[in-house]
C-alpha angles and dihedrals in degrees: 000000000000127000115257120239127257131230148192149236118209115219135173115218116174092341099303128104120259124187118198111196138185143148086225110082095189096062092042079059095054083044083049091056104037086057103027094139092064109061129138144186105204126124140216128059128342116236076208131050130183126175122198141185137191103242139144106263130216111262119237144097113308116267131192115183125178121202118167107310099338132088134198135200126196119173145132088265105040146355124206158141142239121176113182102207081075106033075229127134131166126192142181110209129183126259089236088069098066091073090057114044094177084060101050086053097048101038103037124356095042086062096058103032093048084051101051096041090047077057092050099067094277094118104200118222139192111258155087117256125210127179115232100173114312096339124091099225092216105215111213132191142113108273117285089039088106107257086141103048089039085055093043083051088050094043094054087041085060102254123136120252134202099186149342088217128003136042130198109220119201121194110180135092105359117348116277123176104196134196135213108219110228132123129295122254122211139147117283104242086051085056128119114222089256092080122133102207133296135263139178118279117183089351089309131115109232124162121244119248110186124243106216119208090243087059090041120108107188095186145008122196090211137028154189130211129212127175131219139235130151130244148133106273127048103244130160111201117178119233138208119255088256099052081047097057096041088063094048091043084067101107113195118199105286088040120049086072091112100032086163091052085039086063109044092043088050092051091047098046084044095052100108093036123252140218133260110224125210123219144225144190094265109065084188082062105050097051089054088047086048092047093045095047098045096045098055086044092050 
């Protein structure tokens, strides 16, 4: 018998080209489903490639392990490989997985697809985006210093996010901050009624709210950072390019992979300097207070 083909599905992530191929058309069409918005028709070769296959997977806790450029995954629902040099993964993912296309993303093909973009010039950083204008605000802060619940306030003010968490940060050939699109995380008690769940985030439990397309901002040609802290007061102070950069220099586990990228992409963000905003206890609050201060000082 002869082996069956395999195709493709053409997607766009953070402006690059991404090919997901398989020989199994019913788990392409579960691929097709968990990144729908991202389709795309053009032709020619993908700067990504990631191969996938239906198989029984070993059972155990998940792994991730990063050597190098190279990256492993090891979990009850799939088991895989991405290597950078080549912009190449491979994964095996569970049957169980094609009747839950959010799954398969979060729990297997994310993994690999987030890996090999933050290799192909796309640096990812610590932070919240919001959109004020034209400009992506960049929330900074170690976890826990309320990027998620601030982007969640903005979100339900009407404002366009990009992310509760990570940033992609291009710097050639212009400047480009890019979003990924996936629902916000945030405690429970902080939580709207719209939630889907919860799940555990950096070994602690938060609720899922939701990001809709229509709130979504995949990309900002500026940006200002501004840093976190808490406190008791809402207050905005302006910092010089160096203290900006020695916030955003701060690499947590997950993302002090690139130090060298980190670097480059936090000097360039922190350019113009930035602000340190301080907390209270109203994250409403404090985007309106953010709104209302940026704006008189643009």
């Amino acid at each position: 018998m002869s082996e069956r083909l395999s195709e493709n599905l053409r997607f766009n992530f953070l402006g690059l080209s991404v090919d997901f191929t398989s020989s199994e058309a019913v788990l392409l069409e579960t691929v097709g489903r968990a990144y729908a918005d991202w389709r795309d028709e053009t032709r020619g070769a993908a700067r990504i490639e990631i191969q996938l296959t239906l198989g029984e997977v070993e059972a155990g806790a998940e792994d991730i392990q990063v050597k190098g450029s190279r990256l492993t995954l090891r979990g009850d629902d799939g088991a895989g490989e991405a290597e950078a040099a080549t912009g190449k993964a491979w994964a095996v993912v569970a049957p169980r997985l094609l009747e839950d296309p959010a799954a398969l993303a979060a729990r297997v093909t994310d993994t690999l697809l987030l890996f090999l973009l933050s290799r192909s010039e796309r640096t990812p950083l610590h932070a919240a985006g919001i959109m004020l204008g034209d400009t992506a605000v960049a929330l900074a802060g170690p976890s826990g210093s309320g990027k998620s619940t601030l982007a969640l306030a903005a979100m339900q003010r009407g404002l366009p996010i990009l992310s509760d968490d990570t940033l992609y940060i291009q710097l050639r050939p212009s400047l480009k901050v890019w979003g990924f699109r996936r629902p916000l995380h945030v405690f429970p008690k902080d939580a709207p009624r719209f939630t889907q769940g919860t799940r555990l985030r950096g070994g602690k439990l938060k609720a899922v709210a939701p990001l809709p397309l229509e709130a979504f901002a995949p990309v900002a040609e500026r940006a200002v950072v501004v840093l976190l802290e808490r406190g008791e007061i809402l207050a905005l102070t302006r910092l010089d390019a160096e203290a900006t950069a020695a916030g955003l220099s701060r690499l947590e586990p997950g993302f002090d992979l690139m130090p060298q990228e980190s670097a480059l992409a936090a000097r360039v963000l922190a350019a113009g300097g930035g602000w340190r905003l301080t907390l209270s206890r109203d994250p409403g609050a404090a985007i309106d207070f953010l709104r209302e201060r940026l704006a008189a000082e643009a």
